[in-house]
N, C-alpha and C positions, 0 to 999 in steps of 0.2 A: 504494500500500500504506500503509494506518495502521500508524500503532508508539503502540497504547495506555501511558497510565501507571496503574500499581496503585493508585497515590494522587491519584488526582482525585476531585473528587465535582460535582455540577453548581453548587455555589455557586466552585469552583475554575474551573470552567470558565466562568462569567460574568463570573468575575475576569479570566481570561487574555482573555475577547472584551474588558475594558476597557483592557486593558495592551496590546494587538493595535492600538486604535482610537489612543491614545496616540503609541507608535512610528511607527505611518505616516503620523499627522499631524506629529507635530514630532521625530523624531527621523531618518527617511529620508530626505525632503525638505531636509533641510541635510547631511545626510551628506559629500556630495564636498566641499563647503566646508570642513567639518570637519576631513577631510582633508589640506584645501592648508592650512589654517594653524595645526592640530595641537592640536588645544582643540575642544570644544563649545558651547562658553560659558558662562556662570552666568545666562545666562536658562534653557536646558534646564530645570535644577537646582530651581530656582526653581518655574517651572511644575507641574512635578514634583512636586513639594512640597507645593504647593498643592493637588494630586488625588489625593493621601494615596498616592503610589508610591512613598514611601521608606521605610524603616524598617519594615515591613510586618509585619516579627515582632520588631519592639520591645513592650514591654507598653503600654496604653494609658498608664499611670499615669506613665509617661517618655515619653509624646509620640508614641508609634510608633502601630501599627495594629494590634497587639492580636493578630495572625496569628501563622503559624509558618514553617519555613522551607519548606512548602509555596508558600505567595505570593511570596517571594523565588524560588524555583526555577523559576515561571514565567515570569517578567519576564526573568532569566537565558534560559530557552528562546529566548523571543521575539526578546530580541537577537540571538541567538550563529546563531539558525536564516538572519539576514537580514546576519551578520556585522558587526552593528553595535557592535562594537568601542569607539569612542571615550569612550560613555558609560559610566567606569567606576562604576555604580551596585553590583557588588559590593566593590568594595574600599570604598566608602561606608558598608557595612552592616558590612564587618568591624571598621571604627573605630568605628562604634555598638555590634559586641556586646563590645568592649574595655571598653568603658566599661558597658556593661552588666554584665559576667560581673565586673568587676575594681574599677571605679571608686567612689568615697566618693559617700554620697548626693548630697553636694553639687556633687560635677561632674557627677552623673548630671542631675541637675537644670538646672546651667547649659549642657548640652551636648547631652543627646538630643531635647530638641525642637527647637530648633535646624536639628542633622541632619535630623529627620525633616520638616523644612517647608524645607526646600533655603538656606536663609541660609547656613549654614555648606558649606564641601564638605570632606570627610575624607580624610586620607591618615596612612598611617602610613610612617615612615621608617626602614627596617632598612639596607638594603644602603648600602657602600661601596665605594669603588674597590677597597678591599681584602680585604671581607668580603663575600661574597653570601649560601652555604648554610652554612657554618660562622660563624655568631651569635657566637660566642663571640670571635671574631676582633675585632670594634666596636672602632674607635677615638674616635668621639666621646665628648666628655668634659662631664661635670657635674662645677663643683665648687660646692661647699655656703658660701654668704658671706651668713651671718646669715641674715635670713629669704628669702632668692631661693636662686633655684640661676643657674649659669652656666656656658652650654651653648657650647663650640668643639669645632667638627668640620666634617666634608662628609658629604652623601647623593649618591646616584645611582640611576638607574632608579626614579624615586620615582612611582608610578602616581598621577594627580592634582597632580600637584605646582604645576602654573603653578596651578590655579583652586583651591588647598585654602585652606579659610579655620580649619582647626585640623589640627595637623598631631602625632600621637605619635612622639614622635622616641626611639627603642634607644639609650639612652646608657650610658658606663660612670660610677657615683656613686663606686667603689672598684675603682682595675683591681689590685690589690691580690689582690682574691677571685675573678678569674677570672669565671666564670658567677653565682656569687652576686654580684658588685659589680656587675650588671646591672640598670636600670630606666627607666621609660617616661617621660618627661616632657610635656608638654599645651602647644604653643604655638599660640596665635593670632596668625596671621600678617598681618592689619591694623594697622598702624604700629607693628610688632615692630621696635626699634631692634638692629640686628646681621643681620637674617637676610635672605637675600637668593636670589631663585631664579634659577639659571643658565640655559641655553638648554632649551627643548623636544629633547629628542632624535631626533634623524634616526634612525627605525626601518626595518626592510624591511619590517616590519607595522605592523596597529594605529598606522596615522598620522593617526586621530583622536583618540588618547590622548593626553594631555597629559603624558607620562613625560619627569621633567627633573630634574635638579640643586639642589640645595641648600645652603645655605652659609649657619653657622651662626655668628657673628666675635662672642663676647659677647654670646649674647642671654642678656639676664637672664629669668628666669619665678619666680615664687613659689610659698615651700614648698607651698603651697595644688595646684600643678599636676601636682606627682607624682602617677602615676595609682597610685587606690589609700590612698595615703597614707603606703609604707611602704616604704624603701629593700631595694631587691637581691630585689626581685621581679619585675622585667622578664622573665628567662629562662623561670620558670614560668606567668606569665601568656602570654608568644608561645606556647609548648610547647602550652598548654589550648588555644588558640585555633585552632590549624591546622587537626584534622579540619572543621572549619566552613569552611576555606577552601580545602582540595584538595578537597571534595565539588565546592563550587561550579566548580572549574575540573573536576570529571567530568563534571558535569551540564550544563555550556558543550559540552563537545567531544561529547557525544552532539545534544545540539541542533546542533551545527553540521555533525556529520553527517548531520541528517536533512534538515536543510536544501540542503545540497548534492548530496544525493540526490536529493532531489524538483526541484533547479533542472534537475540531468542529465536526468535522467528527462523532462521537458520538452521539454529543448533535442534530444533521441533522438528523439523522437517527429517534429518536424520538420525535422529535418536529414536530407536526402538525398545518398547515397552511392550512387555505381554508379546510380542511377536510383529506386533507395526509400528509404524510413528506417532513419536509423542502429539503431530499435532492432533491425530484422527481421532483423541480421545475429546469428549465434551469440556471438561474443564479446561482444557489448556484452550481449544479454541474461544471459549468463552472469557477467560482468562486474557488473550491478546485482542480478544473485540472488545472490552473494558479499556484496556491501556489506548488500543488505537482511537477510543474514542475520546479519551481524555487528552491526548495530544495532537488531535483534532479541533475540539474546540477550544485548547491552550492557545495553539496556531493561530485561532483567528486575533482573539486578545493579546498575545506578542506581538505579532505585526503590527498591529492599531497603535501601541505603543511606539514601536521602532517609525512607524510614519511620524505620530504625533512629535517623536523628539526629533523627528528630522527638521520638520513641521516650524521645530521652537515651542510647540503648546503643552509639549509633558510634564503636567504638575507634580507634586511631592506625592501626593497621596496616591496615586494612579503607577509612578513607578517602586511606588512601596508595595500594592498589588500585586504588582507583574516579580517583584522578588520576592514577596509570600507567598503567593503561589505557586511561583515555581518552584522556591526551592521544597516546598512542604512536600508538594507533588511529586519533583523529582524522587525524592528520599520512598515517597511512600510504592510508585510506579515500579525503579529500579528494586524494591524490598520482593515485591510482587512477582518480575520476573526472573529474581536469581531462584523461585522457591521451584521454576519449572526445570533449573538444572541438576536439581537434587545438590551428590555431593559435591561436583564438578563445579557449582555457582561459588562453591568456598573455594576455589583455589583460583590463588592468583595470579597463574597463567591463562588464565578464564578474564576478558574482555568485564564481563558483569560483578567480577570480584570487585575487578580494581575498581567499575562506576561505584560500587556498593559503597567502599571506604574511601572513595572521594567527595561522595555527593552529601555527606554528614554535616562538613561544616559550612554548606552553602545555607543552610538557617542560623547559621550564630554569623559571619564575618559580612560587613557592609551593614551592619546593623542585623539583630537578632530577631528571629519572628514575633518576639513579644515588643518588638520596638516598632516592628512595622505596623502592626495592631495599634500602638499606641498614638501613631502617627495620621493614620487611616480612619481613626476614630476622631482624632479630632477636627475632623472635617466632617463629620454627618452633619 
């Protein structure tokens, strides 16, 4: 069964066969390695870069490829459908549109081409041991010492973190103001004197992601690196920036739904039980007319979003949707079909394992399901 998208058009679709050709030469082939030692490396990135796959809906005139968040959205597909996880190429893009939507010409300048030719790799740094969904919690500190700033604090769960080569770090300039003493700072982490990145973390998933620690002991940066230019705008610039990033984590769990459908779908067809194939029994076909219907009518509701933010019109509360329900759905779909592999869905040479302990932490990171409810609710 296909699961058309409303916004394709056939130049989109020449795109996705480049982005198709891409992955399965250099990003599924190192996959397991990637895996065992929790990184992709900064040649991926690089190469990447080079074949104009980053930044895709950056404008040309900052380095990017002139597209929209159409071409991003495919790339996102591609990965998520084959659970290729480690390459975090959307958190890449969200540090591109930070500096996009936020930053002074002149870091636009020294920063998005950069990004978009893979030299740099992007991470932004919010969470702490102590702060995850509640921002306002940030304990890292900026203080203001003539023309630098100086940044003490710790990160965790920092997506990219071992391979980032500029890194926005959520600090507070004034803990004084609460949510207004909040702002973004710009470090490049090539012979940054103070900063220093802690172990890779031991995930249940996505253990090609390089999600690690951070440690931040006097690193000096210059006034020049406040994104923006303009103290205790950090809060409103994360706040602008989210619907762009719980889309992307909708549009992940419906591609990894579909993907995990068509792998079952597969694996049904010649797995025999009792003497025929698993799909010829009623539960299992009943079983993938459920899922297919449910990412059927996910389909039409993702897409209406990816238009509307193409659009400009995607609200908060509408791309808080499209990440609670995907990621719920995803978690609950992929549970549904590893039970048709019996023991084979637990191992994770099995395509459906690996969705299985990837798609856990798409309800807690970009804001937790119970934040999106909290968000979504206040708008009835």
């Amino acid at each position: 069964m296909e699961f058309p998208r409303s916004w394709t058009d056939p130049d989109l679709d020449a795109w996705r066969d480049t982005c198709v050709r891409f992955i399965e030469a250099e990003v599924v082939p190192d996959d397991a390695a990637s895996r065992e030692r929790g990184h992709v490396g900064h040649a991926l990135w690089r190469k990447a870069g080079d074949l104009g796959l980053l930044c895709t809906d950056i404008p040309e005139e900052w380095g990017g490829a002139g597209g929209d968040f159409r071409h991003e959205a495919v790339l996102y597909e591609e990965c998520a459908r084959r659970s290729l996880s480690g390459w975090a190429n959307s958190v890449h893009s969200i540090v591109a549109h930070y500096f996009l939507n936020h930053g002074t010409d002149d870091q636009k300048r020294r920063y998005l081409p950069r990004l978009a030719r893979g030299e740099l790799v992007g991470a932004i740094a919010m969470t702490e041991p102590g702060a995850g969904s509640d921002l306002q919690g940030v304990r890292t500190r900026a203080e203001k010492q003539g023309d630098h700033y100086v940044i003490h604090g710790s990160k965790t769960f920092i997506t990219n973190g071992f391979l980032a080569g500029v890194i926005l770090v959520v600090c507070k300039t004034d803990p004084s103001q609460g949510a207004r003493g909040t702002s973004i700072l710009i470090v490049e982490t090539e012979g940054c004197e103070g900063f220093r990145v802690g172990r890779v973390l031991d995930k249940v998933g996505m253990r090609a992601q390089d999600t690690s620690e951070l440690f931040f002991d006097g690193v000096r940066v210059p006034e020049a690196n406040l994104l923006g230019g303009k103290e205790g705008q950090g809060f409103f610039q994360l706040m602008s920036d989210l619907p762009y990033e719980r889309l992307i984590i909708g549009v992940s769990a419906l591609a990894s739904m579909e993907g995990a459908y068509q792998s079952t779908l597969e694996y049904v067809r010649e797995r025999k039980v009792f003497g025929k194939p698993l799909l010829e029994l009623q539960n299992t076909r009943f079983k993938l007319a459920e899922v297919a219907t449910q990412i059927r009518v996910g389909r039409a509701f993702i897409d209406r979003c990816v238009e509307q933010l193409v659009a400009g019109t995607l609200d908060t509360a509408t791309a808080s949707m499209a990440k609670l329900w995907g990621s719920e759905t995803q978690c609950r779909v992929i549970d549904e079909l590893l039970q048709l592999f019996g023991g084979y869905g637990y191992m994770n040479e099995y395509l459906i394992a690996r969705m299985y302990a990837d798609a856990r932490v798409q309800r807690i990171y970009g804001g937790t399901s119970e934040i999106m409810k909290e968000v979504i609710s206040r708008q009835l």
